[in-house]
PLY file of the C-alpha trace (Angstrom):
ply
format ascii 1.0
element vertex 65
property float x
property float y
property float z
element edge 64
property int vertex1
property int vertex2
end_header
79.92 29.57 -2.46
77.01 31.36 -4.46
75.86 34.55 -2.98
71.74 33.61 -1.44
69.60 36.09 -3.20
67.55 37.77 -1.19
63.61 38.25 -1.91
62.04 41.82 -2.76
59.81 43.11 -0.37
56.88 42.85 -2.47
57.96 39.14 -3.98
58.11 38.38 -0.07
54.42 39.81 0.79
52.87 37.53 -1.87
54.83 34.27 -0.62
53.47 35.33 2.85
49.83 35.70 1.12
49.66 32.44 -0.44
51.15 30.74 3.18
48.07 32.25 4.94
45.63 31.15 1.67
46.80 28.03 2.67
46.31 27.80 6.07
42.14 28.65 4.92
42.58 25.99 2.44
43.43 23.40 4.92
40.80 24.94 7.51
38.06 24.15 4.81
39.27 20.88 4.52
42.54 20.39 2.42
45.17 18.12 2.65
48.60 20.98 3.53
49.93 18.88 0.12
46.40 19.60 -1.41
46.63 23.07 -0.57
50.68 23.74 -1.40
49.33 21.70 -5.17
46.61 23.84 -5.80
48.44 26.95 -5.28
51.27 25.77 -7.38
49.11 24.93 -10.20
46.91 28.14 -10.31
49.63 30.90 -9.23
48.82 33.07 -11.90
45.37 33.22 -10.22
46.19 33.41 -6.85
48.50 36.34 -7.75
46.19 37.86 -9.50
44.01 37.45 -6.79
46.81 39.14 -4.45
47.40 41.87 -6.81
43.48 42.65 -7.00
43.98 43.20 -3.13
41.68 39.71 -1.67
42.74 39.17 1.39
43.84 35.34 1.92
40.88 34.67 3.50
38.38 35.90 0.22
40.90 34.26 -2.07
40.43 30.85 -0.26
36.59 31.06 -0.76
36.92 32.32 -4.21
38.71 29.07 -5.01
37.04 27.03 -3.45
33.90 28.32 -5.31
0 1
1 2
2 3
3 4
4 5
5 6
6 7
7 8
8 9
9 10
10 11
11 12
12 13
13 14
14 15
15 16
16 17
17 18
18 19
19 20
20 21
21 22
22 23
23 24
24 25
25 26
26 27
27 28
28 29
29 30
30 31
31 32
32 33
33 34
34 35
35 36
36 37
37 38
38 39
39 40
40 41
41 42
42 43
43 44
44 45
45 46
46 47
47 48
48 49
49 50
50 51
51 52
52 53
53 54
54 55
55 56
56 57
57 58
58 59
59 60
60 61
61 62
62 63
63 64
């Protein structure tokens, strides 16, 4: 049986980051599927956005610009 590979802290944090950027996305109106798309399709941004130090809450707004 493979081995599960566990996350890095860090790889972990942004996962969590996204989760609550969704939870905003939905509260502005979003679909969860919506939400889970649009994050999938622009993760370079969103990480980006993460790395730059947004909090969930000012990356959901900043999309949604």
């Amino acid at each position: 049986m493979a081995k599960k590979e566990e996350l890095d802290p860090e790889t972990l944090a942004l996962i969590n980051w996204c989760i609550e950027v969704e939870g905003f996305l939905v509260a502005a109106g979003a679909t969860i599927e919506e939400a889970q798309d649009h994050i999938e399709e622009q993760i370079e941004w969103f990480t980006d956005q993460f790395y730059d130090g947004l909090t969930p809450e000012e990356a959901a707004k900043e999309a949604l610009a």
